[in-house]
SETIMAR-325704 format. One line per field, with one value per residue (C-alpha): residue in one letter; x, y, z. Coordinates in nm, 2 decimals, padded with zeros to 4 digits, m for minus. Layout:
residues N
r: c(a | ...);
X: c(X | ...);
Y: c(Y | ...);
Z: c(Z | ...);
end
This chain:
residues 433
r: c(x | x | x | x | x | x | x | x | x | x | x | x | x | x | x | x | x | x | x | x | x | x | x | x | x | x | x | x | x | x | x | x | x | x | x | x | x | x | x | x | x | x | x | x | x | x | x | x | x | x | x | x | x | x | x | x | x | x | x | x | x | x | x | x | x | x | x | x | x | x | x | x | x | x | x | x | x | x | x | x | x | x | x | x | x | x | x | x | x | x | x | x | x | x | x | x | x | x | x | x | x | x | x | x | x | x | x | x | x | x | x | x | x | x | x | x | x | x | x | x | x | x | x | x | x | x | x | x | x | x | x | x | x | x | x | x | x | x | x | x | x | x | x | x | x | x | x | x | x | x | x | x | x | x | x | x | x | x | x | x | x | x | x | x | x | x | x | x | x | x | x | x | x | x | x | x | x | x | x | x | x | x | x | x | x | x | x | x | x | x | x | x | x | x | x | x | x | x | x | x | x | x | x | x | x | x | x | x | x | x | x | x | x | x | x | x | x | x | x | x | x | x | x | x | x | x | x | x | x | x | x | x | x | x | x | x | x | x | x | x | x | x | x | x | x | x | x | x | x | x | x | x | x | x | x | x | x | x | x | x | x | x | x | x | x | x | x | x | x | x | x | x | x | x | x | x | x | x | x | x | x | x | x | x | x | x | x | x | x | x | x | x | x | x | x | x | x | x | x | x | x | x | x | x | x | x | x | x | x | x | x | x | x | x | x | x | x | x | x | x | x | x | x | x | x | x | x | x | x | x | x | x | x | x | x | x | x | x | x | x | x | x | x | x | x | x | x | x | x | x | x | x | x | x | x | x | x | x | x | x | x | x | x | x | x | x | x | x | x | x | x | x | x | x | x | x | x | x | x | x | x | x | x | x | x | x | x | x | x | x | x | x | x | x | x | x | x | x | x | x | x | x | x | x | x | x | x | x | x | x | x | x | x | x | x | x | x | x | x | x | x | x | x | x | x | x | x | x | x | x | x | x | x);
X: c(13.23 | 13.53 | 13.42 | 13.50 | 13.28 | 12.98 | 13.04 | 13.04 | 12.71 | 12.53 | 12.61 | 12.48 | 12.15 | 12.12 | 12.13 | 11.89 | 11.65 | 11.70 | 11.62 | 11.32 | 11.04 | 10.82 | 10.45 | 10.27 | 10.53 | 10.48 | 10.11 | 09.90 | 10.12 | 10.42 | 10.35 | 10.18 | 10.49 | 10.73 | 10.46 | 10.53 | 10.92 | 10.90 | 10.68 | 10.97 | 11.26 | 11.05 | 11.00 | 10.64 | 10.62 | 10.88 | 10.86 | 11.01 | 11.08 | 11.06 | 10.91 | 10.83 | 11.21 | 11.07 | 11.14 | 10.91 | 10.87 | 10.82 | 10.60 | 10.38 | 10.43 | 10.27 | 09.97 | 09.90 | 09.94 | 09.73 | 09.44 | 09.48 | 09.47 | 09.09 | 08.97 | 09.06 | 08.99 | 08.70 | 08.59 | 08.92 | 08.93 | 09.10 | 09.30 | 09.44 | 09.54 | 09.73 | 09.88 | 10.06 | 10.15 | 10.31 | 10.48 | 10.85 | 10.89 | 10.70 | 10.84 | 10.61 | 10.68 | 10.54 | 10.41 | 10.49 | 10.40 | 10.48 | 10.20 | 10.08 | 10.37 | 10.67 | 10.95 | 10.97 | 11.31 | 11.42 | 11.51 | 11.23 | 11.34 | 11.36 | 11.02 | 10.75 | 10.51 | 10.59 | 10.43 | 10.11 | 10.13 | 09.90 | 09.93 | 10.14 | 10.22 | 10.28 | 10.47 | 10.68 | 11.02 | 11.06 | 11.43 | 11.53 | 11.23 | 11.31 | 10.96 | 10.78 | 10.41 | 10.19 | 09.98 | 09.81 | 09.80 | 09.65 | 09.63 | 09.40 | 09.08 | 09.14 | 09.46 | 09.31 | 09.39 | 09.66 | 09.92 | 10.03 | 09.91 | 10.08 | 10.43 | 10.45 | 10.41 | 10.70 | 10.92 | 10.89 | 11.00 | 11.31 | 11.40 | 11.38 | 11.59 | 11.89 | 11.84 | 11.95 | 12.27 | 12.33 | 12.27 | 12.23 | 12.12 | 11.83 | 11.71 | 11.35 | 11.19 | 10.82 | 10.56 | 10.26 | 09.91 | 09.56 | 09.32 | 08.96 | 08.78 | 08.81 | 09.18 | 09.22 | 09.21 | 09.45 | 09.74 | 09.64 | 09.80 | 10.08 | 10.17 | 10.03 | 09.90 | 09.64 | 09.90 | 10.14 | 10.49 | 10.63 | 10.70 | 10.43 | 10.69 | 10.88 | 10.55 | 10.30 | 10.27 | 10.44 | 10.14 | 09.79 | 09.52 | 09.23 | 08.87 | 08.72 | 09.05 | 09.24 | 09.63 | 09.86 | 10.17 | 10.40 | 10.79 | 11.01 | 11.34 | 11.63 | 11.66 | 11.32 | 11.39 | 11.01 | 11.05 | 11.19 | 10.93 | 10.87 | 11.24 | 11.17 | 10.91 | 11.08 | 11.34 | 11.08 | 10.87 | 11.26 | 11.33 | 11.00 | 11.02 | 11.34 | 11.19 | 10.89 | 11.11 | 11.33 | 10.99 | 10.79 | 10.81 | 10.53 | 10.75 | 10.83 | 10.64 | 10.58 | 10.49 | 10.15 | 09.93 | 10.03 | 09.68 | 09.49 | 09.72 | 09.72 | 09.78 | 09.84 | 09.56 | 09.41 | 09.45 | 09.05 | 09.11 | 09.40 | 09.26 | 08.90 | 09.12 | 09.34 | 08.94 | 08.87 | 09.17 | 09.31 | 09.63 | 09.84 | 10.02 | 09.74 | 09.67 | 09.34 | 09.26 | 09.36 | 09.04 | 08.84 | 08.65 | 09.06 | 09.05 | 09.36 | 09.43 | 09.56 | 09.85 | 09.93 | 09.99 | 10.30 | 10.38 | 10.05 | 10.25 | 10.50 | 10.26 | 10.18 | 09.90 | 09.78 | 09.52 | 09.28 | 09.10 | 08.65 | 08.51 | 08.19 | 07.99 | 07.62 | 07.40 | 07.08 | 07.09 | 06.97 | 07.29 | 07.44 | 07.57 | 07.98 | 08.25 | 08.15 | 08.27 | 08.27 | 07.97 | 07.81 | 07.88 | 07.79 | 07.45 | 07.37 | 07.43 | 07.18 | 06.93 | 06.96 | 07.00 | 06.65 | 06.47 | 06.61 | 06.40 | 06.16 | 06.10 | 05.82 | 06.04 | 06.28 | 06.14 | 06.41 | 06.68 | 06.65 | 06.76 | 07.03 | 06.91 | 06.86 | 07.07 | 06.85 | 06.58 | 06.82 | 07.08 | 07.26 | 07.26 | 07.60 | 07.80 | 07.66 | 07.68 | 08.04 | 08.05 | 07.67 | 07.56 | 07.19 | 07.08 | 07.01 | 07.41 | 07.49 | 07.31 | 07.54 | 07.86 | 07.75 | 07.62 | 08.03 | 08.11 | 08.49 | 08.41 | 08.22 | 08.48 | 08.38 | 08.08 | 08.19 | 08.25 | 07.84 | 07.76 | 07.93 | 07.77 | 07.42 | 07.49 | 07.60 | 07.29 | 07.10 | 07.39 | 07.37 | 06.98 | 07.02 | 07.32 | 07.11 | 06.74 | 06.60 | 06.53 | 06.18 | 06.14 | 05.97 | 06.28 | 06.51 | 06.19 | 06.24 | 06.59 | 06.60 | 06.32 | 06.49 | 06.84 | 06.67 | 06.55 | 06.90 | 07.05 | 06.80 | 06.87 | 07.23 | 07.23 | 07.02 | 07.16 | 07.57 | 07.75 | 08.07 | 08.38);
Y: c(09.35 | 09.40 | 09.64 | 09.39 | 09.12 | 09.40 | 09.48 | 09.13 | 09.07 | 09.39 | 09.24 | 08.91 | 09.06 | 09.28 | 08.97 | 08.75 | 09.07 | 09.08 | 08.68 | 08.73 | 08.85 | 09.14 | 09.06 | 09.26 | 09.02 | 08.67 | 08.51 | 08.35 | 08.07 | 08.24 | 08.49 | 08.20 | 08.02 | 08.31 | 08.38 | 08.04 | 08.06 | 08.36 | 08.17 | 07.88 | 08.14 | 08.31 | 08.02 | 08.06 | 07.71 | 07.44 | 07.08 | 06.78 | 06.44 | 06.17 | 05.77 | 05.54 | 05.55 | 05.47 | 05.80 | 05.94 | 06.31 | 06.14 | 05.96 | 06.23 | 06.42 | 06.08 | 06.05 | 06.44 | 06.33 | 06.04 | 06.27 | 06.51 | 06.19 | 06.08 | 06.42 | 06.51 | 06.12 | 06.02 | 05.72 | 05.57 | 05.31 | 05.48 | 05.14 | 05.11 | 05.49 | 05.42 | 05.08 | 05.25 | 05.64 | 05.41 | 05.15 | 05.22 | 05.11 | 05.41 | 05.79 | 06.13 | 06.52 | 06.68 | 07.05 | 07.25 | 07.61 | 07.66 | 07.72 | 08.06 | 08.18 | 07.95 | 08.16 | 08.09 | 07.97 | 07.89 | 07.44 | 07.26 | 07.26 | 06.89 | 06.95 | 06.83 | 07.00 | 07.34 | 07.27 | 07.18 | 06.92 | 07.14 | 06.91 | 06.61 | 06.31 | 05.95 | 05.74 | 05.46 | 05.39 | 05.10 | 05.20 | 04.84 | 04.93 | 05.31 | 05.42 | 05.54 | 05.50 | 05.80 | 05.66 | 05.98 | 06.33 | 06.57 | 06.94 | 07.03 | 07.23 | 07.56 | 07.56 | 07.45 | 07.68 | 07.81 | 07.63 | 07.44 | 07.11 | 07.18 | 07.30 | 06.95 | 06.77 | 07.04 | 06.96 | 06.57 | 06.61 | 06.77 | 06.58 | 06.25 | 06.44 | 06.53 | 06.18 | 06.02 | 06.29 | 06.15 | 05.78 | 05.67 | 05.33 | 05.54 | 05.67 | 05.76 | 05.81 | 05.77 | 05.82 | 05.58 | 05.64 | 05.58 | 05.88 | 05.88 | 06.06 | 06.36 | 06.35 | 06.28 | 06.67 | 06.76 | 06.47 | 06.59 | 06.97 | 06.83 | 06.66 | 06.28 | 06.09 | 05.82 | 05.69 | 05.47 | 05.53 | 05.30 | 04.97 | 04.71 | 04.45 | 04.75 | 04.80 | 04.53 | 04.33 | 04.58 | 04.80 | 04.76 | 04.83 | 05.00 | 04.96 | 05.28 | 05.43 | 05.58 | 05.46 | 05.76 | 05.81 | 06.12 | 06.10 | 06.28 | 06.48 | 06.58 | 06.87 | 07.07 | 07.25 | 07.18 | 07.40 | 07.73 | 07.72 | 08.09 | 08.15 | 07.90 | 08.09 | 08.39 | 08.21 | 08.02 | 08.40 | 08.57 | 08.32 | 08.38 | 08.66 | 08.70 | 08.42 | 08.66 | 08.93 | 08.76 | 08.69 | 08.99 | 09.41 | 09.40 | 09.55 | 09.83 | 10.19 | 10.37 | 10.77 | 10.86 | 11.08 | 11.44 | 11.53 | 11.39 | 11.57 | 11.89 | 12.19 | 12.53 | 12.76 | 12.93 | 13.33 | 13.42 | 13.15 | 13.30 | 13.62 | 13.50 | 13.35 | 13.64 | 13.87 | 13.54 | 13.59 | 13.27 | 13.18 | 13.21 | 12.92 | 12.70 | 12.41 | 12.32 | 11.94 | 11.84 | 11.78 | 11.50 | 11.40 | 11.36 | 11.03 | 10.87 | 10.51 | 10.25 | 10.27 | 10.60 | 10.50 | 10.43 | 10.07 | 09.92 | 09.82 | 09.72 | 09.44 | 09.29 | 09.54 | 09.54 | 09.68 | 09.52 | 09.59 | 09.65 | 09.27 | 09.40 | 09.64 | 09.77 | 09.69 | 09.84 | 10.08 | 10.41 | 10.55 | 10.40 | 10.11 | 09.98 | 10.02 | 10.28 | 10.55 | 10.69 | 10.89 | 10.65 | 10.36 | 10.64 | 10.69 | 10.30 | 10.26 | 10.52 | 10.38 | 10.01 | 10.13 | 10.33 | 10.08 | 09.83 | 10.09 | 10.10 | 09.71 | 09.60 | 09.39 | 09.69 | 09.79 | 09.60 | 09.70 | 10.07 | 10.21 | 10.12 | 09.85 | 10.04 | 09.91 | 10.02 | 09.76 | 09.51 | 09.56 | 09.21 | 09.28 | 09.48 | 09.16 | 08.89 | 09.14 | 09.29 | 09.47 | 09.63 | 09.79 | 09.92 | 10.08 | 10.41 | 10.37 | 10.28 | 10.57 | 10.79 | 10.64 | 10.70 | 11.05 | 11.08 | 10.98 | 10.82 | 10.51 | 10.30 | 10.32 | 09.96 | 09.79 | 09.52 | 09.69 | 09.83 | 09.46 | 09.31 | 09.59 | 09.50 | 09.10 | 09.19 | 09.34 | 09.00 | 08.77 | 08.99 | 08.94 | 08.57 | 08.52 | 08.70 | 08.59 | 08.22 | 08.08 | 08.11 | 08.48 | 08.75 | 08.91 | 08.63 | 08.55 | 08.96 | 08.93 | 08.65 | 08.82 | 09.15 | 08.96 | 08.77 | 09.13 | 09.29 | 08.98 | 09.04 | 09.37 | 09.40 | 09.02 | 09.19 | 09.53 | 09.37 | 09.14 | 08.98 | 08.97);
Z: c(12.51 | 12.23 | 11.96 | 11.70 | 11.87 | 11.90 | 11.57 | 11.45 | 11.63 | 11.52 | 11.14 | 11.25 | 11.45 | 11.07 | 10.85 | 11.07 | 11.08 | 10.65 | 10.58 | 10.79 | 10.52 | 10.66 | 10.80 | 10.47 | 10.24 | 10.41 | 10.35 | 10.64 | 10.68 | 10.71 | 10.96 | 11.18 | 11.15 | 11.25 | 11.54 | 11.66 | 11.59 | 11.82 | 12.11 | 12.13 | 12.14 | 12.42 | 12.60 | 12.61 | 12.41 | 12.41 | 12.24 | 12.47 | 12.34 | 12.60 | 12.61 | 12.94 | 13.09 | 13.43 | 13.50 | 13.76 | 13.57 | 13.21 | 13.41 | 13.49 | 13.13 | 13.00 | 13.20 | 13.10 | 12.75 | 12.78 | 12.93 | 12.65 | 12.35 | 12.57 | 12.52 | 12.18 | 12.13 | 12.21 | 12.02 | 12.11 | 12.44 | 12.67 | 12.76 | 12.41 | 12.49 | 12.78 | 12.65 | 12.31 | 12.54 | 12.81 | 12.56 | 12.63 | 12.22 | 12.16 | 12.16 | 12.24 | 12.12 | 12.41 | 12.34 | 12.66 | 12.81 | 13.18 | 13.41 | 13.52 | 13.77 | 13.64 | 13.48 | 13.09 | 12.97 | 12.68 | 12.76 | 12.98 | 13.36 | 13.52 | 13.74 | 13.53 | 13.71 | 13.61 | 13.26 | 13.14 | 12.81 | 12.56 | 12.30 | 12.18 | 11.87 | 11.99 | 11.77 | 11.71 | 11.48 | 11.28 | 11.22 | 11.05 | 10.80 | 10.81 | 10.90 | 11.14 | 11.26 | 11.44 | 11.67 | 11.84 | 11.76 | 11.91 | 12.09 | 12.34 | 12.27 | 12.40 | 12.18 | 11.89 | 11.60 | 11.67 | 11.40 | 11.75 | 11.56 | 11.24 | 11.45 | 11.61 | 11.28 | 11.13 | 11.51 | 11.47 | 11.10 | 11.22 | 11.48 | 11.28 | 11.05 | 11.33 | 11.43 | 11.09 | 11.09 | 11.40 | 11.37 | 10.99 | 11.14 | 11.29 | 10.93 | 10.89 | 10.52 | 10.57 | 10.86 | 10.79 | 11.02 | 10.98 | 11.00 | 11.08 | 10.86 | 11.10 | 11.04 | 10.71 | 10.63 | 10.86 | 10.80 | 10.47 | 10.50 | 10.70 | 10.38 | 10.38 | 10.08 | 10.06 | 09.78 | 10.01 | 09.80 | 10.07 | 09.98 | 10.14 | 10.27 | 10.45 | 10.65 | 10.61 | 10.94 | 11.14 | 11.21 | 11.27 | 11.01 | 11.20 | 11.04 | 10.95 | 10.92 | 10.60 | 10.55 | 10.48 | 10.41 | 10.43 | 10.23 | 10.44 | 10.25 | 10.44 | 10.23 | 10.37 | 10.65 | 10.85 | 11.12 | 10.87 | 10.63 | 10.61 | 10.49 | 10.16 | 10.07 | 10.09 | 09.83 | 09.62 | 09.58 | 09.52 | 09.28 | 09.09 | 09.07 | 08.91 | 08.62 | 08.55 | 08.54 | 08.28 | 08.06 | 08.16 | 08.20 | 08.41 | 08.67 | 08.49 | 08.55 | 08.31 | 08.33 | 08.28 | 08.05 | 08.10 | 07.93 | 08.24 | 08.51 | 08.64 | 08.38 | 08.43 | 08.48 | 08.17 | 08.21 | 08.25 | 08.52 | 08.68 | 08.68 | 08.83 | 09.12 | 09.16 | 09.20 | 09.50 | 09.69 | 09.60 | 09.63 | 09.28 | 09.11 | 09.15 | 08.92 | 08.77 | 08.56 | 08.24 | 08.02 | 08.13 | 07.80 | 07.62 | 07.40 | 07.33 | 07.12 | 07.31 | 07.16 | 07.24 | 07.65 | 07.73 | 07.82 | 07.64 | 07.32 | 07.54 | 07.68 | 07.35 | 07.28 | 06.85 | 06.70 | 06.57 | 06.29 | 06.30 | 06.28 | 06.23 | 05.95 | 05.99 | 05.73 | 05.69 | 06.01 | 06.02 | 06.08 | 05.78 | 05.65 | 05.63 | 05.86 | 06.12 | 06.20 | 06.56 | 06.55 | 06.33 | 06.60 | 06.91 | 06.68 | 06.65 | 07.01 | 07.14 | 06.92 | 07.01 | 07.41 | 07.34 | 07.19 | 07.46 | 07.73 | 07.54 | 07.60 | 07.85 | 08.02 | 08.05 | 08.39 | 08.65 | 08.52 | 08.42 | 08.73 | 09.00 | 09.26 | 09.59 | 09.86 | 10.12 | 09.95 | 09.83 | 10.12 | 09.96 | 09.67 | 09.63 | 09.86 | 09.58 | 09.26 | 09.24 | 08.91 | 08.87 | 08.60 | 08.47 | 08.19 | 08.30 | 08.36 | 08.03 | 07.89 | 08.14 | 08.02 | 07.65 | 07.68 | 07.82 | 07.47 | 07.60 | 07.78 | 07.49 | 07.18 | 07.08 | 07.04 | 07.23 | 07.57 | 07.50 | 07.44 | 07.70 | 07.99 | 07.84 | 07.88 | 08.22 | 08.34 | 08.24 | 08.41 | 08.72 | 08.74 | 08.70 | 08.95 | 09.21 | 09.15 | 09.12 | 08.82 | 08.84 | 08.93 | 08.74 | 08.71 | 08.55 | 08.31 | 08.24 | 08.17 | 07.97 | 07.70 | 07.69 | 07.60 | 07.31 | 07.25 | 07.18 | 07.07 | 06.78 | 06.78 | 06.68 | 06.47 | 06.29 | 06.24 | 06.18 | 06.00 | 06.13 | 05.90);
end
């Protein structure tokens, strides 16, 4: 090969690989549509258009068809199967895979009998109308999710797409069909309404209404490519992301507090590792217990971050009465946690729940919490700067219990008495500004 024409194709091979978004940055979809991409380039699939020519290999593709519509179809008469898959005013998308021992290639070989029909849509085109009407649709059970259904929808999309380039007289905006309720979902993800944006005299007349079944209609737009899907939304995340990063620094990183890194070693420390053997130049924490204001990190002013001023003043506690200071508000804290202990309904929610009793109760509860674990994250004296963080870990032990109890359990009867309990509590001990 010329080294300009390797060259050329090397850049070509490198930009296909870029507009192809990684398997961690597509979502579900995505990555079940490249898989399937990949299975037709293989081979391993292949999609064949074909309709009752009298040609003995259509022929045979058909009747396969038709076996796989009275499977996956079972409450409909076989005849009327037959009758509509053998119309020659009717087209079929055949979904293909060679059987086992047949060579894979990328276009269909002429013998029919080197592929088994996995799956397949019957329809017909009411070009002087410009729609379309889906008859069948199915794919055989042992291929069933698999995104095979969903890639024949996406193929016959496209090719009534090609066939208006080619053809404008052969122009195709809408697919009607009626669903059984067992198909409603599925025409449903494939883009069909059961709001009919056709108008009725385009259709009306021209296909049968089936009792039982749900009319639904699906606009088709020559600008969607059906078969790339994975590459649009690549674009459609590209693009918003580039809008949230117009309106947003979320994307920005900001560097961290030093206080809660690694420090150098004080000298007693240095020394006592120096008497161990250890290695010099090691690095011990910062202090653990450091309290900073919000608006001292970096970035949280950034992100709209103001402080607000105390809403609240004691009145009449122990502790004192006004706005409160820290230790004040640490002080009035501890008191209404012991008193809440103190409570004889207290005695569910003191502790953790055990798992090994309760092995559940960690996949329904997400965010646990207990008193006994409250009185731990106060005795830190960092984690409950506000009254409100306390207040909202209390509320959240008597939420818990009722999420993951019945109503009419000793514990949710428990939990709802000890709530009024500190609900009294603090009413009674603050006044709002």
């Amino acid at each position: 090969m010329p080294r300009a024409s390797a060259s050329a194709e090397k850049k070509k091979n490198a930009a296909a690989a870029a507009d192809v978004p990684s398997p961690e940055a597509a979502g579900h979809y995505a990555r079940r549509e490249q898989w399937l991409s990949q299975q037709e380039q293989t081979g391993s699939i292949q999609f064949l258009v074909i309709h009752n020519d009298a040609s003995l290999e259509h022929a045979i593709l058909l009747v396969d068809l038709k076996n796989v519509f009275s499977m996956q179809l079972p409450n409909m008469p076989k005849e009327y199967i037959v009758k509509l898959v053998m119309d020659p005013r009717h087209r079929s998308l055949l979904l293909l895979r060679p059987r086992p021992g047949v060579k894979t290639t990328k276009q269909p070989s002429e013998s029919a009998l080197e592929y088994e029909v996995v799956g397949g849509i019957t329809w017909r085109p009411f070009y002087a109308q410009r729609f379309g009407e889906v008859a069948f649709c199915a794919v055989s059970s042992s291929d069933q999710v698999k995104g095979y259904g969903t890639r024949l929808m996406n193929r016959l999309k496209e090719i009534l797409k090609d066939e208006a380039k080619e053809n404008p007289a052969h122009t195709i905006t809408h697919l009607l069909t009626y669903a059984d309720n067992n198909a409603v979902g599925y025409f449903s993800k494939q883009g069909f309404s059961k709001d009919i944006l056709l108008e009725r005299e385009r259709w009306y007349g021209f296909i049968k209404d089936y009792d039982g079944g749900t009319l639904m209609d699906c606009c088709l737009d020559n600008r969607i490519p059906y078969t790339d899907f994975p590459s649009v939304i690549r674009k459609q995340k590209k693009a918003l992301e580039a809008l949230v990063r117009k309106r947003s620094t979320s994307h920005e990183v900001f560097s961290g507090l030093t206080k809660f890194g690694r420090i150098a070693p004080s000298p007693s420390a240095a020394v006592q590792a120096s008497m161990r053997g250890d290695q010099g130049g090691e690095c011990e924490l910062g202090d653990p217990a450091a309290v900073y204001e919000p608006s001292e990190i970096p970035g949280v002013v950034d992100a709209g971050y103001v402080s607000r001023p105390l809403r609240y003043r004691l009145v009449g506690a122990p502790v004192g009465s006004g706005a409160p200071t820290q230790a004040q508000l640490d002080a009035f804290m501890r008191r209404i946690l012991r008193d809440g202990c103190a409570h004889a309904d207290a005695w569910p929610f003191l502790y953790p729940v055990d798992p090994a009793e309760v092995p559940d109760y960690h996949e329904i509860i997400r965010d646990p919490v207990d008193l006994s674990t409250i009185r731990s994250r106060l005795d830190g004296g960092c984690f409950y700067r506000e009254l409100e963080s306390f207040a909202e870990d209390i509320r959240r032990i008597f939420t818990n219990a009722r999420l993951y109890n019945a109503p009419d359990t000793v514990y949710v009867k428990c939990a709802n008495r000890l709530e009024a309990h500190f609900d009294h509590m603090l009413s009674s001990s603050l006044t709002v500004d």
